[in-house]
C-alpha positions as CSV (number, residue, x, y, z in Angstrom):
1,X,95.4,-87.1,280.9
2,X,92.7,-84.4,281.7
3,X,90.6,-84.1,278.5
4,X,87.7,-81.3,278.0
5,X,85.3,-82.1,275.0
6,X,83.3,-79.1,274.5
7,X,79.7,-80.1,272.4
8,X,80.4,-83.3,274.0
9,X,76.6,-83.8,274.3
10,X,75.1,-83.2,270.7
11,X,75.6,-86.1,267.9
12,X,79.0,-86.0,266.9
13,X,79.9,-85.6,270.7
14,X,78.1,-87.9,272.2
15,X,79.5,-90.6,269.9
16,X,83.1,-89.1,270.6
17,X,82.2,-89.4,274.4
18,X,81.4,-93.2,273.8
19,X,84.8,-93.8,271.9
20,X,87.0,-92.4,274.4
21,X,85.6,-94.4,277.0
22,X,86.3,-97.4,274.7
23,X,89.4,-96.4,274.9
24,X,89.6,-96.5,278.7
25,X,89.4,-92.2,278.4
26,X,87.2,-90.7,281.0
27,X,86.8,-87.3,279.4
28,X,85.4,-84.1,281.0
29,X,82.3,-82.8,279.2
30,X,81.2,-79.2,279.1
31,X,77.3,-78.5,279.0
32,X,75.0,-75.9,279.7
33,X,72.3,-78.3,281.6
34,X,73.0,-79.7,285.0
35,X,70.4,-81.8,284.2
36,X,72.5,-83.4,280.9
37,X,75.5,-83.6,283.9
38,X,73.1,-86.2,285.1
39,X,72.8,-87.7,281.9
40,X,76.4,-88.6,280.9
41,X,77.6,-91.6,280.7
42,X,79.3,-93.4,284.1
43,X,83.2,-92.5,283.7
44,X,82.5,-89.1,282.5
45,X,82.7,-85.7,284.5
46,X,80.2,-83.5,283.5
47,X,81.0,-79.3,283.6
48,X,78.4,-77.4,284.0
49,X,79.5,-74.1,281.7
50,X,78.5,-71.9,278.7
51,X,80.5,-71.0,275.7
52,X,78.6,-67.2,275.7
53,X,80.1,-66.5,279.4
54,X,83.7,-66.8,279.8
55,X,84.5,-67.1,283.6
56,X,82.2,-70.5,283.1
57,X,84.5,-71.6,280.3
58,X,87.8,-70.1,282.4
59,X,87.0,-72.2,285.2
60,X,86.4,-75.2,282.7
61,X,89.1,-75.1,281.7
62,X,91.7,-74.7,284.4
63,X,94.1,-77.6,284.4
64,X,92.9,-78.9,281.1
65,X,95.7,-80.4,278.9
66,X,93.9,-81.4,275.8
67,X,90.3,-80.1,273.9
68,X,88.1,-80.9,271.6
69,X,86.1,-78.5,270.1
70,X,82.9,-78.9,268.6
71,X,81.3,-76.2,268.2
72,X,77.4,-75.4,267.8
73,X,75.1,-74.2,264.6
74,X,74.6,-70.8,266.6
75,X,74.4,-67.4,265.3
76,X,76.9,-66.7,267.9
77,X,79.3,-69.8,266.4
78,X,82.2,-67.7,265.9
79,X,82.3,-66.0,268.8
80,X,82.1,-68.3,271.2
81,X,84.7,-70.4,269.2
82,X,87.5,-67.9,269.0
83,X,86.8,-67.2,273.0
84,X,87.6,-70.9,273.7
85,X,90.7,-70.4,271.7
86,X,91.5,-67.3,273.8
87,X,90.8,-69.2,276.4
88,X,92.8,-72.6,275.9
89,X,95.8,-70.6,275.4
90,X,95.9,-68.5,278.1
91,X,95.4,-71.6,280.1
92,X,97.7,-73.9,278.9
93,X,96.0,-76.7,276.7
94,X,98.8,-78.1,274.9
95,X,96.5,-79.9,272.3
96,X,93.4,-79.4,270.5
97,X,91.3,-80.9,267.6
98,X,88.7,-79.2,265.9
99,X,86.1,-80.4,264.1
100,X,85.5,-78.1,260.8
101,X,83.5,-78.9,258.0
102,X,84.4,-80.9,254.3
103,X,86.1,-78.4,251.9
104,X,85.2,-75.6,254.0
105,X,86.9,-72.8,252.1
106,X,84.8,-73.1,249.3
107,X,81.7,-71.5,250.7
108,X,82.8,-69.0,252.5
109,X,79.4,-67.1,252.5
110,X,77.9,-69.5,255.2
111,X,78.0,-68.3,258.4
112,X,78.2,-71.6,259.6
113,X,81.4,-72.6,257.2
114,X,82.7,-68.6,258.3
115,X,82.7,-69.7,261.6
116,X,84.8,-72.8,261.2
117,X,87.0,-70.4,258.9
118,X,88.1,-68.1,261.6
119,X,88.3,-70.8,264.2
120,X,90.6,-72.5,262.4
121,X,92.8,-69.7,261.6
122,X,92.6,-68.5,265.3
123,X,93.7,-72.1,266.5
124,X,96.3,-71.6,263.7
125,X,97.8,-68.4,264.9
126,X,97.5,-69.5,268.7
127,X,100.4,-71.7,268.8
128,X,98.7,-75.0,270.2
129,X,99.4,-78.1,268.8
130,X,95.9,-79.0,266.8
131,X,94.5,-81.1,264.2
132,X,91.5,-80.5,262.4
133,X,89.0,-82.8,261.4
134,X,86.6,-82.1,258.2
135,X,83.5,-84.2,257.7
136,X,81.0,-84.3,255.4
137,X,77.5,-84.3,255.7
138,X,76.6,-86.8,258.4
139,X,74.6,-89.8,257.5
140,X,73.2,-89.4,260.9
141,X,71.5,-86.1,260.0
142,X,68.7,-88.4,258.4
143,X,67.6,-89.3,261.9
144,X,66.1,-85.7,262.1
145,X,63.7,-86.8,259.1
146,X,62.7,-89.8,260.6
147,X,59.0,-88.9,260.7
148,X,58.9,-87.9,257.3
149,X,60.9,-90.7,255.8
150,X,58.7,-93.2,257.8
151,X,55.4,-91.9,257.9
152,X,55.0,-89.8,255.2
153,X,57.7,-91.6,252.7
154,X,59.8,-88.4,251.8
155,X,63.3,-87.7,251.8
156,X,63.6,-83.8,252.7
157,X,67.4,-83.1,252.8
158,X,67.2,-81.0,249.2
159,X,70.8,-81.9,248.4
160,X,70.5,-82.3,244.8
161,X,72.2,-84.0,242.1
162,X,75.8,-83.1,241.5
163,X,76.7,-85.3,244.8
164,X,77.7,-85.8,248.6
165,X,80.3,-88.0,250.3
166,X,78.3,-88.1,253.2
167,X,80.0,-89.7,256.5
168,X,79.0,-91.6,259.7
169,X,79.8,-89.7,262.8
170,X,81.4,-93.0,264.3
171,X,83.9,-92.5,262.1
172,X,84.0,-89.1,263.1
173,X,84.3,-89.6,266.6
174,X,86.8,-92.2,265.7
175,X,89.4,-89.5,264.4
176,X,88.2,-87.0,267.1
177,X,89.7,-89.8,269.6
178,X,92.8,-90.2,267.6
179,X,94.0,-87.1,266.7
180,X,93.4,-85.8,270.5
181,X,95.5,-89.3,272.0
182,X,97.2,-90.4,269.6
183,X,101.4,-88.8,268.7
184,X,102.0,-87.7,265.1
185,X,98.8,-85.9,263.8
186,X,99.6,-82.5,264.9
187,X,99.3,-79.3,262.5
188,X,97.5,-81.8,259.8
189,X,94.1,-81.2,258.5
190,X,91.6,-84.5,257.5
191,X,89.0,-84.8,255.9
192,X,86.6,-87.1,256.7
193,X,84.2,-88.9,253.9
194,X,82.1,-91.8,252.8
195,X,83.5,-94.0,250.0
196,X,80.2,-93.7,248.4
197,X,78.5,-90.0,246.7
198,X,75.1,-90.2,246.8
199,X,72.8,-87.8,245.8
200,X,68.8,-87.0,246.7
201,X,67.4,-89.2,244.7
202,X,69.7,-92.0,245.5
203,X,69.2,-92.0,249.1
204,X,65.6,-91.8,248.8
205,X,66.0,-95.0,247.0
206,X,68.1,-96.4,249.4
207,X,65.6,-95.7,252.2
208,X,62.8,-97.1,250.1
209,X,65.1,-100.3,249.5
210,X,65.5,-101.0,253.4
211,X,62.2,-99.7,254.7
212,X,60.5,-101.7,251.5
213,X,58.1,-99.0,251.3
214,X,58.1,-96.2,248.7
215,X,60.4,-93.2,250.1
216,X,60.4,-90.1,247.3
217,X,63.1,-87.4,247.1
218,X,60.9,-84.1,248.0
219,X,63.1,-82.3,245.3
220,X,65.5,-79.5,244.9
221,X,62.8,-76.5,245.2
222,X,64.5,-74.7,247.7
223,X,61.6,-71.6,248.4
224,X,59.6,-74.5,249.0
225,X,62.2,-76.4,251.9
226,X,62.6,-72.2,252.9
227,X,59.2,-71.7,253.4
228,X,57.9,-75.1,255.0
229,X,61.0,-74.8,257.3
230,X,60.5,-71.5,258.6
231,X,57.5,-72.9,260.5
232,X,59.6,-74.8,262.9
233,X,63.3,-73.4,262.3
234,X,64.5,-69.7,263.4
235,X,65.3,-67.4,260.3
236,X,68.9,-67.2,260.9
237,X,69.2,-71.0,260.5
238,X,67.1,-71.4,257.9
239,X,69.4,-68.7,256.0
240,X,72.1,-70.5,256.6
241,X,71.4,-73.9,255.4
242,X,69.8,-72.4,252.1
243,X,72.9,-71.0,251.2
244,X,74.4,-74.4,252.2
245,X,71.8,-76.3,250.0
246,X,72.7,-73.8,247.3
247,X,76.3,-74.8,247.3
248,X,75.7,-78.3,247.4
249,X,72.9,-78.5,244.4
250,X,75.4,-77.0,242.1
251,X,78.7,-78.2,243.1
252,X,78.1,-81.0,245.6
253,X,80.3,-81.7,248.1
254,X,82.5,-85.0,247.0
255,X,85.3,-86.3,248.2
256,X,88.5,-86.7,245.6
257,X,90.7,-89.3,245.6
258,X,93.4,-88.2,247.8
259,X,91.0,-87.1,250.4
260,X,90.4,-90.5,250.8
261,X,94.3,-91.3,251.0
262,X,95.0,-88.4,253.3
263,X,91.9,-89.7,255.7
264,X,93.1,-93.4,255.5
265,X,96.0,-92.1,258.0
266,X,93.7,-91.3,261.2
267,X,90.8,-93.6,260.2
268,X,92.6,-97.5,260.4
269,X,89.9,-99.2,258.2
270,X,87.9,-98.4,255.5
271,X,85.3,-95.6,255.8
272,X,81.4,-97.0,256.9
273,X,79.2,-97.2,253.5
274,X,75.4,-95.0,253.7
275,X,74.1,-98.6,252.5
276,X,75.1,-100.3,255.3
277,X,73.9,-97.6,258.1
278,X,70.7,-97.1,256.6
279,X,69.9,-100.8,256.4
280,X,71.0,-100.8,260.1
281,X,69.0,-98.0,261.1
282,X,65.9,-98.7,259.1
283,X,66.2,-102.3,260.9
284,X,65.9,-100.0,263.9
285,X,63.1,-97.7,263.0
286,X,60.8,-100.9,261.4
287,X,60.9,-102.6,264.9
C-alpha cells in the first residue's frame, strides 16, 4: 500500500509517521527540506516537494493510493490544500483523511478554521473516499511554552475560562493511522477530544502540581498576548490566533457527550487525560 502523508514532519505528523511504522506501514513523507529527508525515521521515504508548486506535488504524488493531509498554519493554507485535492484526484488516490479542527464550523472567521472549511468541502465534492479527523487543542502545544512555564513560572496559552477538551496528538495520530488502513470509516467525520475540559487557570495548576513550583495563568488580556507576540510572531498569525483566543474565552471549545461516543469508534481505548501527560512531560523537562 503506497501511502503519502503530507505535513508528515511537524507535531501531529511526526507522531502519525511513528504510528504507521508501528504498524509495520512504511509511509512516504512529503517535505520541503532535503535535509529533513535525512531526518526521517529508517522505513520511511522521504519526498522532497512543496505544497506552493504543483509539478513538485504532481510528481509526489504519482502512484499514490492513499493520503493524509495535514495541512500547515500558513497564510496560503487554503490554497495549497484545495491544490492537493486537485491533485489527488486527478491522480488517482482512492483514500484520504484529513485532519480539520474540533467544531470547526463555528468560527468561521479564522482563516485558519476557513481553510479547513473549504478543504473539507473540496475533499467532499471530489469524490474520494475520506474521513476527517477533528482535534482539539493539542496538549502538546504546551511544549512551545516550555521556557516560560519552567523558567519564568507562566502559563501563556490565554484560553480562558469557559473551557477546552484539549487532546494528545498520540491519539491523533492514532485515528490518522486508522481511518487511512483501516475498512469502514469512510465519508465519517470524528472528532477527537480529551475526557477532561480544562481551562487557563486549571492547567497552570496542573503544571504547578507536577513541576512543584508555582506556575501562574498570565491571564485572558488578549492586547497584551497581541502585543508581546508580535515581537516574535508574523502579523498574519498573530491575527489569526486572537481571533481563535476570542472564540475560545467566550465559548470554549468542549467536547459533548456524543463527541466522545462518536470518537470511541476510531480511537479503541479511552482518550489520554492532560494530567497524565503533563506529569509525564514535566518528569521530562525537571530531569
Amino acid at each position: 500500500m503506497n501511502i503519502l502523508l503530507i505535513g508528515g514532519t511537524g507535531t501531529v505528523g511526526s507522531q502519525t509517521v511513528r504510528e504507521l511504522l508501528g504498524r509495520n506501514v512504511q509511509p512516504s513523507v512529503l517535505t520541503r527540506s532535503a535535509e529533513k529527508v535525512r531526518e526521517l525515521p529508517a522505513g520511511v521515504r522521504g519526498v522532497v516537494g512543496d505544497l506552493s508548486q504543483p509539478e513538485t506535488l504532481s510528481a509526489a504524488l504519482r502512484g499514490t493510493e492513499r493520503v493524509i493531509l495535514i495541512t500547515p498554519l500558513t497564510p496560503s493554507e487554503a490554497i495549497e490544500g484545495l491544490r492537493v485535492v486537485r491533485l489527488a484526484r486527478e491522480a488517482g488516490v482512492r483514500r484520504i483523511a484529513f485532519l480539520s479542527i474540533h467544531d470547526v464550523e463555528k468560527v468561521p472567521e479564522a482563516p485558519h478554521f476557513s481553510a479547513k472549511i473549504a478543504i473539507e468541502h473540496a475533499i467532499r465534492e471530489s469524490g474520494i473516499p475520506w474521513t476527517f479527523i477533528k482535534p482539539n487543542n493539542f496538549f502538546q502545544n504546551d511544549f512551545w511554552f516550555k521556557q516560560a512555564i519552567v523558567d519564568e513560572g507562566v502559563y501563556p496559552q490565554p484560553y480562558g475560562g469557559a473551557g477546552m477538551s484539549r487532546v494528545d496528538t498520540r491519539d491523533i495520530a492514532e485515528a490518522l493511522a486508522t481511518a487511512i488502513l483501516d475498512e469502514g470509516h469512510e465519508g465519517q467525520s470524528y472528532p477527537l477530544a480529551g475526557p477532561d475540559v480544562v481551562t487557563g487557570e486549571s492547567t497552570a495548576a496542573t503544571w504547578s502540581r507536577h513541576l512543584g513550583r508555582d506556575v501562574r495563568y498570565a491571564g485572558d488580556d488578549l492586547d497584551a498576548w497581541e502585543a508581546q507576540t508580535r515581537k516574535f510572531m508574523p502579523d498574519w498569525a498573530v491575527d489569526d490566533w486572537v481571533i481563535m483566543y476570542r472564540y475560545f474565552q467566550r465559548n470554549g471549545l468542549r467536547a459533548s457527550d456524543e463527541d466522545l461516543r462518536q470518537q470511541a469508534r476510531i480511537l479503541k481505548h479511552p482518550p489520554r487525560r492532560f494530567d497524565d501527560f503533563v506529569k509525564e512531560t514535566a518528569s521530562e523537562w525537571l530531569e
